[in-house]
Backbone as a chain_set.jsonl record, in Angstrom:
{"seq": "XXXXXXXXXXXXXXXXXXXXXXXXXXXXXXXXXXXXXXXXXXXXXXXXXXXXXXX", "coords": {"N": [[1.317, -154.24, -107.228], [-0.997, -155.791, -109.705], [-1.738, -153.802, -111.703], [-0.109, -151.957, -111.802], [3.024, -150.322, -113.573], [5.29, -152.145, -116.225], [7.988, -151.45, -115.715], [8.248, -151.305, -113.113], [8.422, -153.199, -111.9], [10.735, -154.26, -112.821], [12.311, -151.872, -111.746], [12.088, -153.338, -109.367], [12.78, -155.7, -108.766], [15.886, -155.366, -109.143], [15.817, -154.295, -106.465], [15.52, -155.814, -104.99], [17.746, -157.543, -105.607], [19.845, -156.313, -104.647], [19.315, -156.083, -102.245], [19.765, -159.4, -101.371], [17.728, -160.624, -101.726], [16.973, -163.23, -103.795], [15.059, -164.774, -104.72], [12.684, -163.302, -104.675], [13.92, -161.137, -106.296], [14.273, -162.709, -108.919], [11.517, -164.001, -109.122], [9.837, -160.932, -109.553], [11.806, -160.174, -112.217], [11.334, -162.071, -114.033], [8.247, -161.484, -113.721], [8.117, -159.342, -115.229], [9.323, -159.241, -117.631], [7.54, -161.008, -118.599], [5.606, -158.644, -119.248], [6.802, -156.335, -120.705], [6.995, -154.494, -123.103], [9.04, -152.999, -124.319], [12.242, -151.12, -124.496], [14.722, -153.485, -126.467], [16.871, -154.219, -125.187], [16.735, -153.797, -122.408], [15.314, -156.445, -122.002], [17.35, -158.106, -122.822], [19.592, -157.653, -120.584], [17.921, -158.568, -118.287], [17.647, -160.682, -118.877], [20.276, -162.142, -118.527], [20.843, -161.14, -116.308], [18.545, -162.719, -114.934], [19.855, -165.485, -115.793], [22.116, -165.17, -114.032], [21.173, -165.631, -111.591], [20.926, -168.076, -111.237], [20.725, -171.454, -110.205]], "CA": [[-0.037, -154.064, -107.695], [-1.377, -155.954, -110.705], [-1.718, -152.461, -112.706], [1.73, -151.068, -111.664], [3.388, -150.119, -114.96], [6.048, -153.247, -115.928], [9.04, -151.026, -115.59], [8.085, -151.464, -111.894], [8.999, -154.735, -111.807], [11.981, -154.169, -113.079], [13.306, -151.783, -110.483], [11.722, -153.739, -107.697], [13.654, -156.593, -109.105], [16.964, -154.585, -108.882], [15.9, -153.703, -105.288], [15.598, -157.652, -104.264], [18.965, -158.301, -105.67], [20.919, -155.524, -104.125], [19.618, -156.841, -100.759], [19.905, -159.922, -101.113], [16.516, -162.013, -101.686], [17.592, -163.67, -104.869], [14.106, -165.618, -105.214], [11.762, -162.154, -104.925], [14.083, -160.913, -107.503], [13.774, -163.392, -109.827], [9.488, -163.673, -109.427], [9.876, -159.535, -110.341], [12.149, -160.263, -113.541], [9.956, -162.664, -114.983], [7.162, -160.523, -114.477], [9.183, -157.854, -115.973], [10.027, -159.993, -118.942], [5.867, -161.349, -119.38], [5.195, -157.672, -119.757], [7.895, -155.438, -121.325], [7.006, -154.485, -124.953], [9.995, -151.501, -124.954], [13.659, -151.248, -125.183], [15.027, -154.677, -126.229], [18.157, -154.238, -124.18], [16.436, -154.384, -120.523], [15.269, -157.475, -122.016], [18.592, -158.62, -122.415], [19.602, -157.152, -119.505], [16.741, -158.987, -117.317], [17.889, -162.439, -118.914], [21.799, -162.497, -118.386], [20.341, -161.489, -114.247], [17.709, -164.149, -114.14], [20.688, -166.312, -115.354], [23.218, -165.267, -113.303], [20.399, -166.185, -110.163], [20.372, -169.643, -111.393], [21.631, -172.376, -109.308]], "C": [[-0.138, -154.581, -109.131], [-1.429, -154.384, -111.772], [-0.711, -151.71, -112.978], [2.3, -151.65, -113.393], [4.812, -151.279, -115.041], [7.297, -152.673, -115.394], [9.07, -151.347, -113.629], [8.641, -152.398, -111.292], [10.234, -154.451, -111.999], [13.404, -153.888, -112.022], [12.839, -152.586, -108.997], [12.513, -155.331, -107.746], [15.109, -156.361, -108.518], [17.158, -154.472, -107.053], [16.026, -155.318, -104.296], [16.949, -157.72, -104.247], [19.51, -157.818, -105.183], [20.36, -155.718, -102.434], [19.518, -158.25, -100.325], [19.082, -161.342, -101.325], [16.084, -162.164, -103.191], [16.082, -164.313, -105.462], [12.949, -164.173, -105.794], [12.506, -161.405, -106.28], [13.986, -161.549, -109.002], [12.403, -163.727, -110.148], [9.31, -162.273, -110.304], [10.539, -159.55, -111.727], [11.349, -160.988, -114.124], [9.168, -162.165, -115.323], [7.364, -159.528, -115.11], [8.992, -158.594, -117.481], [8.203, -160.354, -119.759], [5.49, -160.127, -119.876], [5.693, -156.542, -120.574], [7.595, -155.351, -122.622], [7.971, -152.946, -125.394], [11.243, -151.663, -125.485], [14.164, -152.688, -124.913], [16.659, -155.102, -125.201], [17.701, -154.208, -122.63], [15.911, -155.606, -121.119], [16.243, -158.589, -121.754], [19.722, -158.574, -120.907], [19.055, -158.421, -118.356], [17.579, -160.854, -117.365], [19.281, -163.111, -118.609], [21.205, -162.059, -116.226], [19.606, -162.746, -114.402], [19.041, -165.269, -114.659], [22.001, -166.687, -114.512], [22.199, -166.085, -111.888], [20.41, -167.477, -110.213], [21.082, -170.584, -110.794], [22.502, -173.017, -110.292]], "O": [[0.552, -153.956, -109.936], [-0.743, -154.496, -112.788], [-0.424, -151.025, -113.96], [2.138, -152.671, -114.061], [5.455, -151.357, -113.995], [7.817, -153.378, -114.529], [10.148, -151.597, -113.089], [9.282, -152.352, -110.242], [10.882, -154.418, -110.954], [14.42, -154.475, -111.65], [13.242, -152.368, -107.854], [12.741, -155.963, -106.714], [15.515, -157.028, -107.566], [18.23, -154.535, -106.451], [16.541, -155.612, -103.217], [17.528, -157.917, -103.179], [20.339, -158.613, -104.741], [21.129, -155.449, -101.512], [19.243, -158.495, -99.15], [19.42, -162.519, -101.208], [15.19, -161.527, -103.748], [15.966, -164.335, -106.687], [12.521, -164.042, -106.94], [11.797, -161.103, -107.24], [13.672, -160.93, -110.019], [12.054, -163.761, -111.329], [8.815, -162.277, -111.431], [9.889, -158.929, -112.568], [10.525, -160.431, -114.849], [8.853, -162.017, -116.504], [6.428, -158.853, -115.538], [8.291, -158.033, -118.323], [7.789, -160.097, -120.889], [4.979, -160.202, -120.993], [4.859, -155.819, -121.118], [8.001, -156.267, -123.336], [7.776, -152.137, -126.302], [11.484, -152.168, -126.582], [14.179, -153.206, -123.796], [17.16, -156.14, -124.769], [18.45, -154.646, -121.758], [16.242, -156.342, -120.189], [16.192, -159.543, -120.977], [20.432, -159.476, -120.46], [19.864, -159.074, -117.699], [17.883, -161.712, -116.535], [19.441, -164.323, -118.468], [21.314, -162.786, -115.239], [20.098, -163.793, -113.981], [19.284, -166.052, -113.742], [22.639, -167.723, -114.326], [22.653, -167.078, -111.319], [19.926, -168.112, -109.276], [22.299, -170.454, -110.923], [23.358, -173.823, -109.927]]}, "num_chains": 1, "name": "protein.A"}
C-alpha cells in the first residue's frame, strides 16, 4: 500500500529474499531506501543486500 509505513518495505524485502524472489526484494529495498529518514544503519544494511542481489 502506498501509505504503509517505510519500515514495511523493509521487512517485506527480507521476506522476498528468504524465499527466494531476488527481484521483488530488491523493488522493496529501494523503496525502503527512497523513504527511510531513521536509523542510518538499516540504510547501510539495505545497501550491502541490494548489492549482494546484483548480478
Amino acid at each position: 500500500m502506498p501509505d504503509s509505513p517505510p519500515r514495511t518495505q523493509y521487512y517485506l524485502g527480507h521476506a522476498y529474499l528468504r524465499s527466494g524472489k531476488n527481484e521483488e526484494a530488491r523493488a522493496a529495498f529501494e523503496s525502503f531506501l527512497e523513504t527511510w529518514q531513521g536509523d542510518r544503519q538499516l540504510i547501510l544494511e539495505v545497501r550491502k543486500l541490494l548489492n549482494s542481489l546484483s548480478p
